[in-house]
C-alpha positions as YAML, in Angstrom:
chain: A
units: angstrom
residues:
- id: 1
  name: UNK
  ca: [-45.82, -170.96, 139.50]
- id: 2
  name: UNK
  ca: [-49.18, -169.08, 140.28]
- id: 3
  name: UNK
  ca: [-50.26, -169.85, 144.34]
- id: 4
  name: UNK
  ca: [-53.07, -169.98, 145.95]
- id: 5
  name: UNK
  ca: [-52.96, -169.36, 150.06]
- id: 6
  name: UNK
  ca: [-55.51, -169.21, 151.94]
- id: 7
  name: UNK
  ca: [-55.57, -167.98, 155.70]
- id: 8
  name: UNK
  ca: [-52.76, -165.19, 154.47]
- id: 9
  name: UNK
  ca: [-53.17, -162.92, 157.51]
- id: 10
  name: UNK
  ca: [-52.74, -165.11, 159.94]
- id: 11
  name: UNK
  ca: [-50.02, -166.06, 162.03]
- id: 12
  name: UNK
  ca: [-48.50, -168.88, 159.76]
- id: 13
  name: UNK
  ca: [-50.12, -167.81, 156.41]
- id: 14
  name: UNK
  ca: [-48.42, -164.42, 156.83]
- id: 15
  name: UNK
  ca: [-45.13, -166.29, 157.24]
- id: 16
  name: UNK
  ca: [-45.87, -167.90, 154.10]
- id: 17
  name: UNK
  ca: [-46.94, -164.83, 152.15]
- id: 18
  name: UNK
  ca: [-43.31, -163.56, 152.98]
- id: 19
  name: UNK
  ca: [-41.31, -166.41, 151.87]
- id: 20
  name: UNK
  ca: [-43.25, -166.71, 148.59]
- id: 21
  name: UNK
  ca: [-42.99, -162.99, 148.00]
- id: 22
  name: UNK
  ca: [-39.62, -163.10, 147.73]
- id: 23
  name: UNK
  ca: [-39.47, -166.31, 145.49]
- id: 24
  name: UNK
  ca: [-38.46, -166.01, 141.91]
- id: 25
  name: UNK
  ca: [-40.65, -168.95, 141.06]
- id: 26
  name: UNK
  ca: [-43.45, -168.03, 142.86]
- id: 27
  name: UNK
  ca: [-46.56, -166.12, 141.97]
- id: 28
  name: UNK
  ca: [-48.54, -165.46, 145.02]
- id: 29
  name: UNK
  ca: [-52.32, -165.42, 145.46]
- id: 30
  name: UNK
  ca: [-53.76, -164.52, 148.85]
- id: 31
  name: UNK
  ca: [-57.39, -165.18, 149.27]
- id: 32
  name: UNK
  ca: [-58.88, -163.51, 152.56]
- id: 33
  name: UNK
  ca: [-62.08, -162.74, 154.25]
- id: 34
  name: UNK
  ca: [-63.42, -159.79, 152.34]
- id: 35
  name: UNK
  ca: [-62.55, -157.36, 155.30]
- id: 36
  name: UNK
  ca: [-59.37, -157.31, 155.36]
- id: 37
  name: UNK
  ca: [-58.47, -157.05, 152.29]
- id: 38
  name: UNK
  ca: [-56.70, -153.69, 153.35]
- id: 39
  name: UNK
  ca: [-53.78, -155.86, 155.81]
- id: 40
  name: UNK
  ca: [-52.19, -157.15, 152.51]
- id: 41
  name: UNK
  ca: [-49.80, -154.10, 152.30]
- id: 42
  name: UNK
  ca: [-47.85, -156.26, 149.76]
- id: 43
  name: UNK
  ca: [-47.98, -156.14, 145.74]
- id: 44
  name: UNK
  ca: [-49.77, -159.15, 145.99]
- id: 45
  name: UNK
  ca: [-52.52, -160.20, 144.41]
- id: 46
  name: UNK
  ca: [-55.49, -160.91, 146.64]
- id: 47
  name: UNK
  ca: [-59.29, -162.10, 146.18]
- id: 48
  name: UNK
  ca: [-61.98, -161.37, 148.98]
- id: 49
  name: UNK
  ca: [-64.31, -164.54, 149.73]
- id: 50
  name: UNK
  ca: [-67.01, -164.69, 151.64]
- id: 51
  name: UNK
  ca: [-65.64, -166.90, 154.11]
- id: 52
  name: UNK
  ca: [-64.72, -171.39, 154.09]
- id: 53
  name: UNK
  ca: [-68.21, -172.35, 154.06]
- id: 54
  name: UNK
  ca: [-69.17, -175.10, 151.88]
- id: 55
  name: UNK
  ca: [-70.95, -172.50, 149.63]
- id: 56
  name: UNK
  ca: [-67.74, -170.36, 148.75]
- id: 57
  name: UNK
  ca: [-67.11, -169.88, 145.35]
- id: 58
  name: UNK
  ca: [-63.21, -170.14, 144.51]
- id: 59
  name: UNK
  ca: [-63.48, -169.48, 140.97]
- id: 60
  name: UNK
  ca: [-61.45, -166.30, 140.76]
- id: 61
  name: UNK
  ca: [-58.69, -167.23, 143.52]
- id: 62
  name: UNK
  ca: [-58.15, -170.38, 141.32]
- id: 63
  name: UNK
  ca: [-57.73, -169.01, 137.91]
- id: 64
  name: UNK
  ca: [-54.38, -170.39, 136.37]
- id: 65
  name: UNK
  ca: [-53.19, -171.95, 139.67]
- id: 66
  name: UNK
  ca: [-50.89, -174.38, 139.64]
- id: 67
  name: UNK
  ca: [-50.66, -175.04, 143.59]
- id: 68
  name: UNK
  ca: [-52.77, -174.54, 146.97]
- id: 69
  name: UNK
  ca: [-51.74, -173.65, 150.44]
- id: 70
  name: UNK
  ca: [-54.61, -174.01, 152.68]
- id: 71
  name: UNK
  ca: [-53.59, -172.71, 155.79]
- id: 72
  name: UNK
  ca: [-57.05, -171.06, 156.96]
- id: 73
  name: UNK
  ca: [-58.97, -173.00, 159.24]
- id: 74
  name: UNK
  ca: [-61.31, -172.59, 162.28]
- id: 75
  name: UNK
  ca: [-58.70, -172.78, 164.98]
- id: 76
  name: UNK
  ca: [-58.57, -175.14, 168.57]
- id: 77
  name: UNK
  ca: [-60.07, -172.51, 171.14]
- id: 78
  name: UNK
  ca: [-59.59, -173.56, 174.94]
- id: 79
  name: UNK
  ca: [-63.15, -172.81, 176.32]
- id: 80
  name: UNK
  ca: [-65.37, -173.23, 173.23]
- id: 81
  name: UNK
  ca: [-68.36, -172.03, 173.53]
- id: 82
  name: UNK
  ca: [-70.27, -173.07, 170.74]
- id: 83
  name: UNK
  ca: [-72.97, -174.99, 171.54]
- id: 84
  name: UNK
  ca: [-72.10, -178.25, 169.61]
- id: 85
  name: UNK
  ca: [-68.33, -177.76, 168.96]
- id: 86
  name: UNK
  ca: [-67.94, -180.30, 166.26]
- id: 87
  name: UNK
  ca: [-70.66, -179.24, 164.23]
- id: 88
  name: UNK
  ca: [-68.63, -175.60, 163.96]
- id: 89
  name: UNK
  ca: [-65.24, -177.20, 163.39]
- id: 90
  name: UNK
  ca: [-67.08, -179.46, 160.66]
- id: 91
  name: UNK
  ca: [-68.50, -177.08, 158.50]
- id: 92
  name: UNK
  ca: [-65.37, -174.91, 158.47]
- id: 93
  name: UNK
  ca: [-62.50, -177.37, 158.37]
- id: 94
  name: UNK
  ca: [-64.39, -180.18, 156.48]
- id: 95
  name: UNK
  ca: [-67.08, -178.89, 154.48]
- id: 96
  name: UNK
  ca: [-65.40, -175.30, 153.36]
- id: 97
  name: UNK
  ca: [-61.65, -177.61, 153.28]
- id: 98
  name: UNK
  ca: [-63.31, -179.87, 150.46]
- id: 99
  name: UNK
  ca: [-65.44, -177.36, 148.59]
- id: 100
  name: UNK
  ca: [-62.06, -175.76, 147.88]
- id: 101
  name: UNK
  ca: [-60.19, -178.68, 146.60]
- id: 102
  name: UNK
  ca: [-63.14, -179.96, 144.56]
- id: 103
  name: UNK
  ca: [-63.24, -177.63, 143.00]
- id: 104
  name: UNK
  ca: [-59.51, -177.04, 142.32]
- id: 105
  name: UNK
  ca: [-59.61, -180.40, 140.82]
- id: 106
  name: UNK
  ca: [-61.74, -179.22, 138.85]
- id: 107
  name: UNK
  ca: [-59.69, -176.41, 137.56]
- id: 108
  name: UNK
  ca: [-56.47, -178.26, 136.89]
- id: 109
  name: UNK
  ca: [-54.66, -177.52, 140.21]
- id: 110
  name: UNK
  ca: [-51.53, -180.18, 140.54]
- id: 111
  name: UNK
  ca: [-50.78, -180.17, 144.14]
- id: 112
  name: UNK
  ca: [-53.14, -179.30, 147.72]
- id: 113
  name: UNK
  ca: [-51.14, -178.65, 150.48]
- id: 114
  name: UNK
  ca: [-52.95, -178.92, 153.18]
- id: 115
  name: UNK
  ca: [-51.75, -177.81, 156.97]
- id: 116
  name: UNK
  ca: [-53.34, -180.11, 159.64]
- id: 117
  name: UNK
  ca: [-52.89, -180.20, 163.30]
- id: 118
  name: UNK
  ca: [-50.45, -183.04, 165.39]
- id: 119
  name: UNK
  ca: [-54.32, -183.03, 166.83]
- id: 120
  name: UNK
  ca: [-54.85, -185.76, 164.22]
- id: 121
  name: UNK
  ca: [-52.66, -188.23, 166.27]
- id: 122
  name: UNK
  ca: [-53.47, -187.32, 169.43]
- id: 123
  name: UNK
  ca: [-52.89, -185.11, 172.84]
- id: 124
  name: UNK
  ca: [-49.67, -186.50, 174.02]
- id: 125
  name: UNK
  ca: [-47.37, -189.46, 174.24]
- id: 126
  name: UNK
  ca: [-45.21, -191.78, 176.58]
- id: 127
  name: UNK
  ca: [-41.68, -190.48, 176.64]
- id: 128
  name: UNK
  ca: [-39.66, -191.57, 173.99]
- id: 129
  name: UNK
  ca: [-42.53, -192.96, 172.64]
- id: 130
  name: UNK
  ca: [-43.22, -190.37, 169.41]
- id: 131
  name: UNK
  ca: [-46.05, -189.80, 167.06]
- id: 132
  name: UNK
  ca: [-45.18, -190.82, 163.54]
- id: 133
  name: UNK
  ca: [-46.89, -189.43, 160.19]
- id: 134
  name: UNK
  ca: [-48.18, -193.13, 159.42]
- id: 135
  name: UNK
  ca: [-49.61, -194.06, 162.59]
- id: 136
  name: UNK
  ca: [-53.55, -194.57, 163.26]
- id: 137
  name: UNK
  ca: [-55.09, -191.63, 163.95]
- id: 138
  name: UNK
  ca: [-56.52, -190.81, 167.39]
- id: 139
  name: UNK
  ca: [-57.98, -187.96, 168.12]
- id: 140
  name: UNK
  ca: [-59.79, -186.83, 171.00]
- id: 141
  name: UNK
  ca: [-60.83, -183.24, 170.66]
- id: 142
  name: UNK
  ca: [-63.77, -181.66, 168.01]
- id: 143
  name: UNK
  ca: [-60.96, -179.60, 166.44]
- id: 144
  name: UNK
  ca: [-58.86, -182.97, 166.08]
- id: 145
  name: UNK
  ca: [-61.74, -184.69, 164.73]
- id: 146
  name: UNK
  ca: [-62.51, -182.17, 162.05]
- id: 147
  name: UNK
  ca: [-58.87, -181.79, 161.05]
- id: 148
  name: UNK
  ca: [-58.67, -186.00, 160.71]
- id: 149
  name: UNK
  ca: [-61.54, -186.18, 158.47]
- id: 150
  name: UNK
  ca: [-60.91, -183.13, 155.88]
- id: 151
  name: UNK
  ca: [-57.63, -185.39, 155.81]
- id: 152
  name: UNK
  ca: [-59.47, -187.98, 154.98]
- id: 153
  name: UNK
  ca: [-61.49, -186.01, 152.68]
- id: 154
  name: UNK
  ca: [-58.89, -184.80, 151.10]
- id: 155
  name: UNK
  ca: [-57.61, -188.42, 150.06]
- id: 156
  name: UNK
  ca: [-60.39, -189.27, 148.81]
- id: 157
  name: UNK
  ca: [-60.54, -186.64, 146.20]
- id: 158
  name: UNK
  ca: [-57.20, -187.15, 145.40]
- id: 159
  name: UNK
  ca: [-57.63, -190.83, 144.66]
- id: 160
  name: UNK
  ca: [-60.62, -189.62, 142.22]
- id: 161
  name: UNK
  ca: [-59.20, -186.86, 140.52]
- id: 162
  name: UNK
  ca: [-55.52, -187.17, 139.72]
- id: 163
  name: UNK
  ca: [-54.99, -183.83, 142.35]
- id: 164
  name: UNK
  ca: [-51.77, -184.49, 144.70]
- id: 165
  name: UNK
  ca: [-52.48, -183.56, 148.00]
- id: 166
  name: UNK
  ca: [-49.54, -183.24, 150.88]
- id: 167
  name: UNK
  ca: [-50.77, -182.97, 154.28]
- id: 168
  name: UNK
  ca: [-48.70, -181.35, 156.93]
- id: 169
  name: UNK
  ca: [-49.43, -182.02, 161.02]
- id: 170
  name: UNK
  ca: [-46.99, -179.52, 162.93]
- id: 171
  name: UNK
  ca: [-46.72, -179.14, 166.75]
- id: 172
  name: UNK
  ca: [-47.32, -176.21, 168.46]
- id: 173
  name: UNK
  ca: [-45.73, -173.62, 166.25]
- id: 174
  name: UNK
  ca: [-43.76, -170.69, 167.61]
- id: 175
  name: UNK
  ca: [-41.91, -167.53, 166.30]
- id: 176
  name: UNK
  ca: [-41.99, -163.70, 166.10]
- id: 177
  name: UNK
  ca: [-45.91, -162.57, 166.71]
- id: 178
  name: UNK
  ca: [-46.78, -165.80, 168.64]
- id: 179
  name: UNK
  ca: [-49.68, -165.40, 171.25]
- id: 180
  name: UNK
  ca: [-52.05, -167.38, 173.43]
- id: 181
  name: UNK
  ca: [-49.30, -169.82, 176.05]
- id: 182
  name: UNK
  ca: [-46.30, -169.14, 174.45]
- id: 183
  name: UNK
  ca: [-46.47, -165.15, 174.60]
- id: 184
  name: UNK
  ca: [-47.95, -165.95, 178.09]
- id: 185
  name: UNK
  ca: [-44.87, -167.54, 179.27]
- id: 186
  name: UNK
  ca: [-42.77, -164.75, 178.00]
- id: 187
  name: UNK
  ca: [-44.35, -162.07, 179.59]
- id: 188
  name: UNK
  ca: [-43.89, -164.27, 183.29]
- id: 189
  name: UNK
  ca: [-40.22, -164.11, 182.53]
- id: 190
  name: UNK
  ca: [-39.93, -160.96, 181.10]
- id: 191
  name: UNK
  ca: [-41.42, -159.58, 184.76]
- id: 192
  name: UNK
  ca: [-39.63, -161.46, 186.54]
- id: 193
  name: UNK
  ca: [-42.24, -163.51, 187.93]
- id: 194
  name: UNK
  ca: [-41.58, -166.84, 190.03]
- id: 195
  name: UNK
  ca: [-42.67, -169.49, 188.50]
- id: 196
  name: UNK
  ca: [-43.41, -173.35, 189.89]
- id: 197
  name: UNK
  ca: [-42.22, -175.10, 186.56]
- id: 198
  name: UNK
  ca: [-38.40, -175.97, 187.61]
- id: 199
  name: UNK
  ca: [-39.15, -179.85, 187.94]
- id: 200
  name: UNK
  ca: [-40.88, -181.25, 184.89]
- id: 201
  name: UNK
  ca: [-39.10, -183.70, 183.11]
- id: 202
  name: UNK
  ca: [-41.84, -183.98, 180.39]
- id: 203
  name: UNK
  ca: [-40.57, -184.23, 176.46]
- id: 204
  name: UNK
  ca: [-42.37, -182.06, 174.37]
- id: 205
  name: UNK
  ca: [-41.40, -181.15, 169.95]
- id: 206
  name: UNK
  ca: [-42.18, -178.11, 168.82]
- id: 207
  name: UNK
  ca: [-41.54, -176.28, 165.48]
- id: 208
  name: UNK
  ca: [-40.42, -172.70, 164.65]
- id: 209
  name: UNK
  ca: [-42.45, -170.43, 162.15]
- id: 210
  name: UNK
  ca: [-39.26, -170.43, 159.55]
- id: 211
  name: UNK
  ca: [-39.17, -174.02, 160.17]
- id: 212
  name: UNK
  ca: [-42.95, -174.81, 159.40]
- id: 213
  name: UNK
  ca: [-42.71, -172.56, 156.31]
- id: 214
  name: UNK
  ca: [-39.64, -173.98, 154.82]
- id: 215
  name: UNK
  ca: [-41.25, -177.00, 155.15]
- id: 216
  name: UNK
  ca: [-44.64, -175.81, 153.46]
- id: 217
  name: UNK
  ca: [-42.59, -174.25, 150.63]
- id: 218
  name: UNK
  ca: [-40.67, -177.54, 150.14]
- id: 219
  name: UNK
  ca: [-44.21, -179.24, 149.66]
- id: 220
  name: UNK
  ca: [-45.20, -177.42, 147.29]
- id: 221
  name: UNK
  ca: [-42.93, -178.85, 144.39]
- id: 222
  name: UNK
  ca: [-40.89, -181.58, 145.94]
- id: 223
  name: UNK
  ca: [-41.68, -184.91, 143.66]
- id: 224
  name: UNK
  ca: [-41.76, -187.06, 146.53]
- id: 225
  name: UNK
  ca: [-44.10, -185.26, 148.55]
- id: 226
  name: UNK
  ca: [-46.97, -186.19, 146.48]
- id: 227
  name: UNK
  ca: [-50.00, -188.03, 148.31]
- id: 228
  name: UNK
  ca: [-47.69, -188.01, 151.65]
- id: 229
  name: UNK
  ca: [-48.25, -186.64, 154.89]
- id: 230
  name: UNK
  ca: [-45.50, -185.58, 157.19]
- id: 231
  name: UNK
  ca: [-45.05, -184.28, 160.70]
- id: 232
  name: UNK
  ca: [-42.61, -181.39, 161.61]
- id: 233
  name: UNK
  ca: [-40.87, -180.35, 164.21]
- id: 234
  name: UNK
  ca: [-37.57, -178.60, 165.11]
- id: 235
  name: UNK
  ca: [-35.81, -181.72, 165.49]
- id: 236
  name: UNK
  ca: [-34.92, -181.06, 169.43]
- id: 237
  name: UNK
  ca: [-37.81, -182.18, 172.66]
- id: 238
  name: UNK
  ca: [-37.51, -179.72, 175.36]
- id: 239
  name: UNK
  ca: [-38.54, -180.46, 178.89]
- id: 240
  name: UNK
  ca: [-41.09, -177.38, 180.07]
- id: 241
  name: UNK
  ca: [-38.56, -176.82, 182.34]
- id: 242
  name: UNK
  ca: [-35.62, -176.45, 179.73]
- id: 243
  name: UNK
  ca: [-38.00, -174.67, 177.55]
- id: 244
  name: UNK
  ca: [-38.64, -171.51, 180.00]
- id: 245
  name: UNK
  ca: [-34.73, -171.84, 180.90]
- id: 246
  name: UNK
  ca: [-33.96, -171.17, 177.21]
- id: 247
  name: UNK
  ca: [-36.59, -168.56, 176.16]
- id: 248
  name: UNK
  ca: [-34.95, -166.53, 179.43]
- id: 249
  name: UNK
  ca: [-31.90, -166.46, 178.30]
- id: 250
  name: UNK
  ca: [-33.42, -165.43, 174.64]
- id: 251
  name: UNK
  ca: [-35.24, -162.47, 176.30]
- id: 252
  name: UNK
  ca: [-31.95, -161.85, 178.47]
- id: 253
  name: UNK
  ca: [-34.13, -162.67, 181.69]
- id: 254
  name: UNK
  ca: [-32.87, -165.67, 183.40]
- id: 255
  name: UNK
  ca: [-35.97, -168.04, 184.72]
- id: 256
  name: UNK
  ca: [-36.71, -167.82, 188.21]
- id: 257
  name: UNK
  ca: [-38.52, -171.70, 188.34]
- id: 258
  name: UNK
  ca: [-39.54, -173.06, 191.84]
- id: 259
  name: UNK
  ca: [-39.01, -176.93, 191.66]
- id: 260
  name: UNK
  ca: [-42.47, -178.05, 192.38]
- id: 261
  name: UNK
  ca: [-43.25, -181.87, 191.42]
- id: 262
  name: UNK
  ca: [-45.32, -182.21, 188.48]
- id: 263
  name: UNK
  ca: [-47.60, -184.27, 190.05]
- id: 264
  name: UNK
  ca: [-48.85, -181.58, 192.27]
- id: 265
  name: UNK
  ca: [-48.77, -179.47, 189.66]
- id: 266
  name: UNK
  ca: [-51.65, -181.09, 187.61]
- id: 267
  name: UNK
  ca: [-53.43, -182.03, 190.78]
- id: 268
  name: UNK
  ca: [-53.42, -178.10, 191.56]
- id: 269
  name: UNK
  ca: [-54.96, -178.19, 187.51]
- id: 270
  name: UNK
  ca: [-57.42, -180.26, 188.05]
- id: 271
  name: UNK
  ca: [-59.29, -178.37, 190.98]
- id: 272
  name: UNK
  ca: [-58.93, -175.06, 189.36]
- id: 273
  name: UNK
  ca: [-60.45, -176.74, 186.82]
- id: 274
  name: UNK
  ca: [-57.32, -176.36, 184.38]
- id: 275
  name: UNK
  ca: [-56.36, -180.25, 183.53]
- id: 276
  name: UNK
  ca: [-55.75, -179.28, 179.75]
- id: 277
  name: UNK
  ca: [-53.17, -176.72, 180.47]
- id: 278
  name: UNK
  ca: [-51.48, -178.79, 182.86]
- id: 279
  name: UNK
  ca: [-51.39, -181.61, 180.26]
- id: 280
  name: UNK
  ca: [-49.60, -178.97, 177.93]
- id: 281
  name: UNK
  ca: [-47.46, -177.94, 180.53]
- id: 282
  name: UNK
  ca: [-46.50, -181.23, 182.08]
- id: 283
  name: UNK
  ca: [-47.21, -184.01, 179.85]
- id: 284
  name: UNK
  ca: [-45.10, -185.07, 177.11]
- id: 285
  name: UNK
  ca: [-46.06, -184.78, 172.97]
- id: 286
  name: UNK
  ca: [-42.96, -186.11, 170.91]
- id: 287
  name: UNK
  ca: [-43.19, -186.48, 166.83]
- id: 288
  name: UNK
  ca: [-41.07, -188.58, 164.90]
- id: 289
  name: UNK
  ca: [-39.68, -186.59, 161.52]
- id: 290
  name: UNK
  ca: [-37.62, -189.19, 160.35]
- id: 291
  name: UNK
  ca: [-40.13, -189.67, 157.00]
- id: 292
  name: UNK
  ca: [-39.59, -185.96, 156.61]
- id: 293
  name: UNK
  ca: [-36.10, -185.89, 156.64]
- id: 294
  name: UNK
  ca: [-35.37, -188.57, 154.44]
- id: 295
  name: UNK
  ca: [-38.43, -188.63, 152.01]
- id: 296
  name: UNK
  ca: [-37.49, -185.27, 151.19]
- id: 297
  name: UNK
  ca: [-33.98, -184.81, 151.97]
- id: 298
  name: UNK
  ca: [-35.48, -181.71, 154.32]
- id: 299
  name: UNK
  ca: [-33.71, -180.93, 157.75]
- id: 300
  name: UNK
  ca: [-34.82, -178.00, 159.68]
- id: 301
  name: UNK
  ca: [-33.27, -174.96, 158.62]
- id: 302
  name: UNK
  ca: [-33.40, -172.98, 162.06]
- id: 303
  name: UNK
  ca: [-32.31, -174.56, 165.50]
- id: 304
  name: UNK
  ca: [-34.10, -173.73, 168.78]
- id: 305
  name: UNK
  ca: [-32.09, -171.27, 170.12]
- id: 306
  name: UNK
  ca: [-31.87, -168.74, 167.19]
- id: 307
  name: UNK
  ca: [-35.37, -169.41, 166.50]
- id: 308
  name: UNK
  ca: [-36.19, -168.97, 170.20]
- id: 309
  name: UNK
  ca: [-33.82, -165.08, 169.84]
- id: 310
  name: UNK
  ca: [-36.27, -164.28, 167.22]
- id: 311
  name: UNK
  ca: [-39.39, -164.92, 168.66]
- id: 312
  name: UNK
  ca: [-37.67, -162.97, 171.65]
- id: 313
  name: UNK
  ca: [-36.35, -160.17, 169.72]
- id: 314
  name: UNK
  ca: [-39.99, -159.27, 168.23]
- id: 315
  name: UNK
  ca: [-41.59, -159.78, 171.64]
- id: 316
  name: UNK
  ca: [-39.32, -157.09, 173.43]
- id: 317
  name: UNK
  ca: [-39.38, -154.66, 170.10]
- id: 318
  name: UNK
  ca: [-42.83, -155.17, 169.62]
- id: 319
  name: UNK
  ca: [-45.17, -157.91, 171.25]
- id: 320
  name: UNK
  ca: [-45.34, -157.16, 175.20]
- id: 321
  name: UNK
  ca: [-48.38, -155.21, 174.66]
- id: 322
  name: UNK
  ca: [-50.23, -157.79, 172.60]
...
């Protein structure tokens, strides 16, 4: 089966690129921004576009294939500073989203898989009290907002055309290579470095990288995938507390947490200015995978703590510096 993925080089599309490499089934396209081209160091076959503008032409990436994986996107920033935010997110993750799946209905493509954000549902729930793939959306970021309504997009070409679609909301996704928080929180305990995070009792899913990919690859041909979406996760809420207390004993650096009430912690946020980090850090964001699980007979393939040795292992051979 010929593949199209789009967003190859980046941090899950690479992931991707990897599994379906080594795939007998699989016939792997990569389409990429035209410059860099040169970091597929893979016989792989790769087409340069001009970007996901609403303009692109994805004639060439789609001849003969069978399947998308769109994985590019314009991605969540914390301090945006594009003057109207939405508008950006819009004509990247809406506009350029549709434009390709138009117009690989058009050329006889039988599934769109389509990688979302949990931003769809929301920024965080009660305890206990999970997202779940069917729910109302309720976003309340641009980046949300754009993701919901290529979803919705999406649908709506599928209904027309005959084209299955599969959309796919992860959590925050971790593994070797991660950056931004995560690799922030692993450099802290790789130093040493107190930390004030010992007493929050917050519930928060994430999913590893081999996780979210097994997952994507399972999408791609699984019958009752069809016209679904799902949300993944690894199956296990940590506390941020439990989190940091696992990841040091992945990097061989036992956490040195300070047991500061949360509550002080995100007043602290909120006069430095910092409320959304402390939300991330002390509020709680559960998902639901039940649907996944059964409606696919998928568990996750990697638990926490090997997946949490991995990220570790790459981090001390190679990510300290990045």
């Amino acid at each position: 089966m010929r593949v199209l993925l789009t967003g190859a080089t980046g941090f899950v599309g690479r992931a991707v690129l990897d599994r379906l490499v080594i795939s007998d089934d699989m016939e792997p396209v990569a389409a990429i921004r035209s410059h860099a081209l040169p970091d597929i160091a893979r016989n792989v076959k790769t087409v340069g576009i001009s970007g996901l503008l609403a303009d692109t032409d994805w004639s060439e990436a789609l001849d003969q294939v069978e399947a998308v994986i769109h994985s590019a996107a314009r991605v969540h920033v914390m301090n945006d500073t594009e003057t109207d935010p939405l508008e950006a997110f819009r004509k990247v993750n809406v506009e350029g989203t549709l434009k390709l799946a138009r117009q690989a209905s058009s050329m006889g493509v039988r599934r769109f898989v389509f990688i979302s954000s949990i931003k769809v549902n929301g920024e965080g729930t009660s305890i206990n009290e999970p997202y779940t793939a069917d729910a109302l959306p309720a976003p309340v970021d641009p980046y949300g907002f754009s993701k919901m309504e290529a979803e919705q997009g999406l649908r709506e070409i599928a209904a027309q055309s005959g084209m299955e679609v599969v959309i796919i909301r992860p959590t925050l996704v971790y593994g070797p290579g991660v950056k931004a928080n995560f690799l922030n929180m692993m450099r802290w305990l790789h130093k040493g470095i107190p930390l004030p995070f010992g007493a929050i009792h917050n519930r928060r899913s994430l999913v590893a990288l081999d996780n979210l990919v097994d997952l994507i690859v399972t999408c791609i041909h699984h019958p009752a995938a069809a016209n679904q979406t799902f949300l993944v996760s690894d199956g296990e809420d940590l506390s941020t507390t439990q989190l940091l207390q696992r990841i040091g004993i992945a990097l061989g650096k036992p956490a040195r947490l300070l047991p500061v009430p949360s509550k002080l912690l995100e007043k602290s946020a909120q006069l430095l200015g910092k409320r959304a980090l402390s939300q991330r850090l002390c509020g709680s964001l559960q998902v639901d995978i039940t649907k996944t699980r059964e409606l696919l007979d998928w568990n996750p393939p990697v638990d926490v703590d090997k997946a949490l040795l991995l990220t570790a292992n790459y981090f001390l051979s190679k990510g300290r510096k990045r």
